[in-house]
C-alpha positions in Angstrom: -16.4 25.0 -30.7 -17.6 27.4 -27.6 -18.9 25.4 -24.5 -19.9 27.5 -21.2 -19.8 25.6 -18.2 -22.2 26.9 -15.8 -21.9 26.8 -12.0 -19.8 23.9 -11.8 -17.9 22.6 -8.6 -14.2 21.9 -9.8 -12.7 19.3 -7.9 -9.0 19.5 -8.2 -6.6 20.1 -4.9 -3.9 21.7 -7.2 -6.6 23.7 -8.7 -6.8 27.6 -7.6 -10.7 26.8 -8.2 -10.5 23.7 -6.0 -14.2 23.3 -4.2 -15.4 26.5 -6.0 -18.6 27.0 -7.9 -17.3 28.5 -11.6 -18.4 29.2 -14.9 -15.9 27.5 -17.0 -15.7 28.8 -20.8 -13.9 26.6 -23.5 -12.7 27.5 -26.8 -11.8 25.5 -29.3 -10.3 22.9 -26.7 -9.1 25.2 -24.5 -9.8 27.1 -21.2 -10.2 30.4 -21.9 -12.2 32.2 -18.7 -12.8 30.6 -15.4 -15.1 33.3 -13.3 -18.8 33.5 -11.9 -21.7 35.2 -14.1 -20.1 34.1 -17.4 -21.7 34.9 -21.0 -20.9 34.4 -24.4 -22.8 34.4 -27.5 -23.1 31.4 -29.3 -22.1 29.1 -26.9 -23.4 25.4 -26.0 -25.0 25.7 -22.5 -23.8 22.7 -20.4 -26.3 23.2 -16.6 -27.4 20.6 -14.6 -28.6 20.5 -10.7 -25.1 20.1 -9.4 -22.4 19.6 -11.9 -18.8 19.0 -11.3 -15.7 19.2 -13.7 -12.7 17.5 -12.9 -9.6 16.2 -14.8 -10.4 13.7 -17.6 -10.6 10.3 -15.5 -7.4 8.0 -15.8 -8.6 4.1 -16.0 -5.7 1.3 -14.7 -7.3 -1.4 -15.9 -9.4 -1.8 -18.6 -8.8 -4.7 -21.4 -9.4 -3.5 -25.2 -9.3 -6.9 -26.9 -7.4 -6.2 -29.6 -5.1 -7.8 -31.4 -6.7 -11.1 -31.6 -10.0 -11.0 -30.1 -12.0 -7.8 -32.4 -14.8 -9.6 -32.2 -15.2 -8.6 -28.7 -13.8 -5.3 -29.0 -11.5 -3.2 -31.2 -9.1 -0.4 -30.6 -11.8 1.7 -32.5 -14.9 0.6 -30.4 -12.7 0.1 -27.2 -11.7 4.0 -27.1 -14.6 5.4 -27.8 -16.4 3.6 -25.3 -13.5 5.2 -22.9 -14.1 8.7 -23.9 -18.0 8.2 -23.7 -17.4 7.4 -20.4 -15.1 10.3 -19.6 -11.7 8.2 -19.9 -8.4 10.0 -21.7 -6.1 7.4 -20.4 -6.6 4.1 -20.3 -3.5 1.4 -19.1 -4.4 -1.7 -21.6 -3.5 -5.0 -20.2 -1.7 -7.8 -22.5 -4.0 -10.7 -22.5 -4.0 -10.0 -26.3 -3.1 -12.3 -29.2 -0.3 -12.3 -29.3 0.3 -11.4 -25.7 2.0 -7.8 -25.1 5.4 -8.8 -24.1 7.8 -7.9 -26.3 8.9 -4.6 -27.4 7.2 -4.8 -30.9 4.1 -5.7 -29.3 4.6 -2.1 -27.3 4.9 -0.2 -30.0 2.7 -1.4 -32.5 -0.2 -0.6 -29.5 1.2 2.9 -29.0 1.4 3.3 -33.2 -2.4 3.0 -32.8 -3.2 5.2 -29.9 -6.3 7.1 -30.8 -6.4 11.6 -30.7 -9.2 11.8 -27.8 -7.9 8.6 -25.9 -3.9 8.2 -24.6 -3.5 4.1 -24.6 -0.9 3.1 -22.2 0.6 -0.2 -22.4 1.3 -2.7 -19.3 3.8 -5.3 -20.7 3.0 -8.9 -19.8 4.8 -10.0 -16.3 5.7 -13.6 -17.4 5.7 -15.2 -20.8 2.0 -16.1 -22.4 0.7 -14.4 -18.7 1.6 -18.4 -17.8 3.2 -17.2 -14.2 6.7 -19.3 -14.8 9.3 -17.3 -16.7 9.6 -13.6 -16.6 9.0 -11.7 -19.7 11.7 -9.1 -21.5 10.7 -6.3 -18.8 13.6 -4.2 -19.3 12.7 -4.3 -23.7 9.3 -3.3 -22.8 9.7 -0.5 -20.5 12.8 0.5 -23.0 9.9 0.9 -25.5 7.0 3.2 -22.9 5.7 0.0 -21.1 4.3 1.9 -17.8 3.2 -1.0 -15.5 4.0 -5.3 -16.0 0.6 -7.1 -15.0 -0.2 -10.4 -15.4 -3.6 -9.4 -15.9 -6.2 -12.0 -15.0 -3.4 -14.3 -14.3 -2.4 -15.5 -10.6 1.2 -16.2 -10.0 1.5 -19.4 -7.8 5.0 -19.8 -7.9 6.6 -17.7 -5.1 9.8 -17.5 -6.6 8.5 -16.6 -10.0 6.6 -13.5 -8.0 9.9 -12.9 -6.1 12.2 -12.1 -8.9 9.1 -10.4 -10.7 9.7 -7.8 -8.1 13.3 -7.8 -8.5 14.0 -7.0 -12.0 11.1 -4.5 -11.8 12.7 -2.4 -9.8 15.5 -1.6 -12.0 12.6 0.2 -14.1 11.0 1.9 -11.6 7.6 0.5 -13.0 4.9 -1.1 -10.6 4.1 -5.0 -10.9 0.2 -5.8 -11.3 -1.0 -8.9 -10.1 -4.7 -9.9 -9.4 -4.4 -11.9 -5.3 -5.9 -15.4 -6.2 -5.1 -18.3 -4.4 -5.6 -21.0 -7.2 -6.3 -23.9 -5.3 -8.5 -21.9 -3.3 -10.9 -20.7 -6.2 -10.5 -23.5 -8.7 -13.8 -23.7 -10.2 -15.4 -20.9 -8.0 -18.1 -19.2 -9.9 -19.2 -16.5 -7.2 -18.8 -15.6 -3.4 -18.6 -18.1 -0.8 -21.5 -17.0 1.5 -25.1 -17.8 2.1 -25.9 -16.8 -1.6 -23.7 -19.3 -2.8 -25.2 -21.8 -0.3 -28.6 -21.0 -1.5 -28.1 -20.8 -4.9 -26.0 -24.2 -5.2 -23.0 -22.5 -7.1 -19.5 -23.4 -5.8 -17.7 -20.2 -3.9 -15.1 -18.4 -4.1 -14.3 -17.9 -0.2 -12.3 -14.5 1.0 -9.7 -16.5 2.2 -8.5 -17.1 -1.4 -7.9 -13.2 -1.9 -6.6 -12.7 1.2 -3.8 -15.4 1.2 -2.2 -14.3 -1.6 -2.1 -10.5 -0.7 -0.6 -11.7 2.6 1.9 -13.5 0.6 2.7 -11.0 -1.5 3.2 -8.5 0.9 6.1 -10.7 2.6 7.7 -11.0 -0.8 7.7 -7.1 -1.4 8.9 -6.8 2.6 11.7 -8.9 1.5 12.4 -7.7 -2.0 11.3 -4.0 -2.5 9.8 -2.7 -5.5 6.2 -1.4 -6.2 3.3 -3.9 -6.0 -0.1 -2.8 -7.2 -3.0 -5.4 -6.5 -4.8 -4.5 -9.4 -8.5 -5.3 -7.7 -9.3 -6.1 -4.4 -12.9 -7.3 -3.1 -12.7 -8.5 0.5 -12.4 -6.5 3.9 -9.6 -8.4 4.9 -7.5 -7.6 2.1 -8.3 -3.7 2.4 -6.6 -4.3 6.2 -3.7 -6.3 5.6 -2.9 -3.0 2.5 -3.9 -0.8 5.4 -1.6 -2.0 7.9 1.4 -2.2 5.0 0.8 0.9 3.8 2.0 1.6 7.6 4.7 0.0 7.7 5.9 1.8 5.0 5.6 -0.8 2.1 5.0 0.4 -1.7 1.9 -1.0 -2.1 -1.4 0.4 -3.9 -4.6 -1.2 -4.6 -7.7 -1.0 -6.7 -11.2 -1.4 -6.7 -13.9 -2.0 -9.6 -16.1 0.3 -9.8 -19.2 -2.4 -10.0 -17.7 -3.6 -6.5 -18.9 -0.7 -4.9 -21.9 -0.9 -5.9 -23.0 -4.2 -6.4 -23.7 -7.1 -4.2 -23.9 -11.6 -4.6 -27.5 -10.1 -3.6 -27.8 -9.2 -7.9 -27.3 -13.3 -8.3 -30.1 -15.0 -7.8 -31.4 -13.8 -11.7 -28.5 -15.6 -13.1 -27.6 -12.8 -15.2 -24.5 -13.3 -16.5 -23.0 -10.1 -16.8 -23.2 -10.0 -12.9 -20.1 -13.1 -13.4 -17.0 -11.0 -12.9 -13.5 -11.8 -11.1 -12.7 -11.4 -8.5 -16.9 -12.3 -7.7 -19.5 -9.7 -6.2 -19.4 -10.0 -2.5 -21.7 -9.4 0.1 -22.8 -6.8 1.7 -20.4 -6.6 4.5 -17.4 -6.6 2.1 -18.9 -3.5 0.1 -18.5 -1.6 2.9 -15.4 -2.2 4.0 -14.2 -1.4 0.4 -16.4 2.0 0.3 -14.6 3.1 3.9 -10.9 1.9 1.8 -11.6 4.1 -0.9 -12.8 7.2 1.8 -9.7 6.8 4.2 -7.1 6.0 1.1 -6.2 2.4 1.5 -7.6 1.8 -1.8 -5.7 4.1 -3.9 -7.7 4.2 -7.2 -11.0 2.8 -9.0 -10.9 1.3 -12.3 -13.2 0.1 -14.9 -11.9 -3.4 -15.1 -13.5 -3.5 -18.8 -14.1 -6.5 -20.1 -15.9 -6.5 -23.5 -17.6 -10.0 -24.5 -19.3 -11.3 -27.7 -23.1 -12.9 -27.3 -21.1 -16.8 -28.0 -19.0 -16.4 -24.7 -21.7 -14.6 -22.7 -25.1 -15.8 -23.7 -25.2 -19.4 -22.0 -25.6 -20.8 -18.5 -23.9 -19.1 -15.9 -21.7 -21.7 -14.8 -20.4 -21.8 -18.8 -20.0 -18.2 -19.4 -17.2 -15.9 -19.6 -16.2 -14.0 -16.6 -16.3 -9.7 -17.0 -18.4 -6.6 -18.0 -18.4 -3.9 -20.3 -18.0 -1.2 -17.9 -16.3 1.9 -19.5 -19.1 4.0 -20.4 -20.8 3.7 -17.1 -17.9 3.3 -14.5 -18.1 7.2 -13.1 -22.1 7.0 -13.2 -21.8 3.7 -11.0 -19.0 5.3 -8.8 -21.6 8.5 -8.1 -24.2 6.3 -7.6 -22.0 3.9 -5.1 -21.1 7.1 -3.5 -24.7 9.2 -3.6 -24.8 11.0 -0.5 -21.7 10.0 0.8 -19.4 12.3 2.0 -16.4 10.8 0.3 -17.5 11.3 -2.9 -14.7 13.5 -3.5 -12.3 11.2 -2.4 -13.6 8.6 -5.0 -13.3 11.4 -8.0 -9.6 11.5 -6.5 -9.1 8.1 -7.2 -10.3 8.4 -10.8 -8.3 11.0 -11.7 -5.3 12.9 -10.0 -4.5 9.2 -8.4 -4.0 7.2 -10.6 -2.4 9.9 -13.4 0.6 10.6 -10.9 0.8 6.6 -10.2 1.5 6.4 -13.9 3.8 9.3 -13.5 1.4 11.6 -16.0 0.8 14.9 -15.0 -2.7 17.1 -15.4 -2.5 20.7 -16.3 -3.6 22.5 -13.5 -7.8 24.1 -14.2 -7.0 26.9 -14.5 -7.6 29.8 -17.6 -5.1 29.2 -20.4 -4.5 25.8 -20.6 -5.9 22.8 -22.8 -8.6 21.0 -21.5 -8.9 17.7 -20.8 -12.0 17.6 -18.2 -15.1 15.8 -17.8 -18.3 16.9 -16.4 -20.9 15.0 -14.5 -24.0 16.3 -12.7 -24.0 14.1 -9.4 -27.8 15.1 -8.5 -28.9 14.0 -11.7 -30.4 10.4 -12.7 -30.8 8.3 -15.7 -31.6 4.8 -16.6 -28.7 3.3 -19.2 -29.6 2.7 -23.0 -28.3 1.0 -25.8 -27.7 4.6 -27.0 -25.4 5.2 -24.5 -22.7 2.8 -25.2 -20.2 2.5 -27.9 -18.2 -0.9 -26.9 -19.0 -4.2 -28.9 -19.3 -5.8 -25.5 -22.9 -7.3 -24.6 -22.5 -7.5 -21.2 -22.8 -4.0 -19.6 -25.1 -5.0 -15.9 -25.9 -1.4 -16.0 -27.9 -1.9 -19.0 -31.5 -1.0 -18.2 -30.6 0.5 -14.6 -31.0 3.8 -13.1 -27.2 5.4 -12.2 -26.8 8.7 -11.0 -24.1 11.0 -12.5 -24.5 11.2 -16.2 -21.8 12.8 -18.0 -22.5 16.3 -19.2 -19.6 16.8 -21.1 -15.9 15.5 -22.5 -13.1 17.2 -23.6 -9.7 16.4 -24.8 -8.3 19.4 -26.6 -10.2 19.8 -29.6 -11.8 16.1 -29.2 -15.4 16.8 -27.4 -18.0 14.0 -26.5 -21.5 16.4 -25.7 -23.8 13.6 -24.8 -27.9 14.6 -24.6 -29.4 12.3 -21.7 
């Protein structure tokens, strides 16, 4: 296949082409000629008002389903939801049945990696994600584990969380916990705020976020390693990372992308696809998480994908499962979070080269020659999300019907291509 990019902005700091408006011609999954004024006959035209090609975008959380739950999503469904939505990598979490956390388990995931999308496997933190006995980290990692999470799991037990960051550092590997106090949030169904008030739906206050990261942070003071707080949602927590960042702690964060762009103010419609964890906050919050991602605190966005099936979904909102379905829209809601804001290059940062060297995975520099593996958006464009747009088996996509700016132009993976027509 022949695909001429034209006048694109490439946003890549190791790039030669960094900031630069290029034509970018591809052949047959590779690179071939990056210059200005570029022809060649036969080749798909890929224009747009202001298009940008980065590196293929590198998602930290996302959860596929499968084994054990496929009639929420499959492996099958699951990827090519990712590469609609300009993912090539994609960190599964283990809340699986049977959980990932076993070396078996590791490779049977990575046995069933798809061509256009690289599956990397987090291992589970503690047996059955239950927070009280430490899983076989060193068997896992042994077998390409890249991160231990505990996925939507909170770890009460201090000490548990303690020598969690202990053995991992003999592997090098990052623990991934989600800050939850869960005394604090038992029962919580959305923010605690005026919303909440109004709308007569126990909250989930900040302070219930914020403990936790504080505690966590002593822990890693105390025992070293490399703690990743898998989401984050409150202003306070994006200070307390600030200030240990400082102090020279090895602490990242993340954000969903639907936290950046979403409010409690979506609520009052009761539409449960708006029920995620950790809950939509207000207004004040969103800020403070858009200014994290612009100065670095918050080191990467992910998609935090979480397919569901009409039977967990479909009911009253105090019944229904927490999540979205995000993957296909999560850089369209990221531009649109971001749409004229000047650090919209420091959130395609932390969808790409971010989290890729986090995970120790290197991108081949843009450059003529190489494979690609790039996406391209055109972040003055607009378009309303349709059914036709999305490939997962999960109902629950809040986009769904909503105007998002940023639609992908284009995919490629080597000789994998996704050429969507908006």
């Amino acid at each position: 296949m022949l695909l001429l990019v034209k006048n694109a902005k490439i946003v890549q700091p190791k790039s030669p082409h960094h900031g630069k408006r290029c034509d970018v011609l591809i052949r047959n999954g590779q690179i071939e000629t990056i210059g200005e004024h570029l022809t060649a006959e036969g080749a798909e035209l890929i224009t747009g008002k202001d298009l940008w090609l980065m590196p293929a975008l590198t998602d930290t959380y996302a959860f596929f389903r499968e084994p054990g739950y496929e009639y929420k999503e499959t492996l099958a469904t699951g990827t090519a939801a990712a590469f609609r939505g300009g993912f090539t990598r994609i960190l599964a979490q283990p809340a699986t049945k049977p959980v990932i956390q076993t070396k078996g388990e590791v490779q049977a995931l990575l046995s069933r990696s798809p061509k256009e999308v690289d599956l990397l496997p987090a291992g589970a933190l503690t047996e059955d994600l239950q927070g009280k006995h430490i899983a076989e980290m060193l068997d896992m990692h042994a077998a390409g584990a890249v991160a231990f999470s505990n996925a939507e799991s909170s770890i009460e037990n201090s000490r548990t969380m303690l020598l969690a960051l202990q053995y991992a550092r003999h592997t090098g590997a990052p623990v991934m916990v989600i800050p939850t106090d869960a005394y604090l949030s038992q029962g919580t169904l959305v923010h605690e705020g005026e919303m909440s008030t109004r709308l007569g739906l126990k909250g989930m206050p900040a302070l219930a976020e914020e403990l936790a990261v504080a505690r966590d942070l002593e822990l890693l003071a105390y025992a070293g390693g490399r703690l990743h707080f898998s989401k984050i949602s409150t202003s306070g927590s994006v200070e307390r990372i600030r200030k240990a960042k400082k102090a020279g702690l090895q602490v990242t964060c993340g954000v969903a992308a639907h936290q950046l762009l979403l409010t409690d103010e979506v609520l009052p419609a009761f539409e449960t696809a708006h029920k995620v964890w950790p809950p939509l906050r207000d207004e004040s919050h969103r800020q403070a998480l858009l200014t994290g991602v612009a100065d670095g605190t918050i080191d990467f966005i992910c998609s935090d994908h979480q397919p569901e099936d009409t039977e967990h979904k479909f009911l009253e909102f105090d019944q229904a499962a927490f999540g979205m379905a995000t993957l296909e829209t999560t850089l369209s809601t990221v531009v649109t979070a971001f749409h004229g804001h000047a650090a919209l290059e420091q959130a395609m940062l932390a969808l790409t080269e971010r989290p890729a060297a986090w995970l120790g995975l290197s991108d081949d520099t843009i450059q003529a020659g190489v494979k690609a593996r790039l996406v391209v958006c055109d972040v003055a464009a607009s378009y309303t999300v349709e059914q036709k747009h999305l490939s997962t088996k999960g109902v629950n996509n809040a986009m769904l019907g909503q105007q998002l700016n940023g639609p992908i132009r284009l995919v490629v993976h080597g000789d994998k291509t996704y050429l969507p027509h908006v």
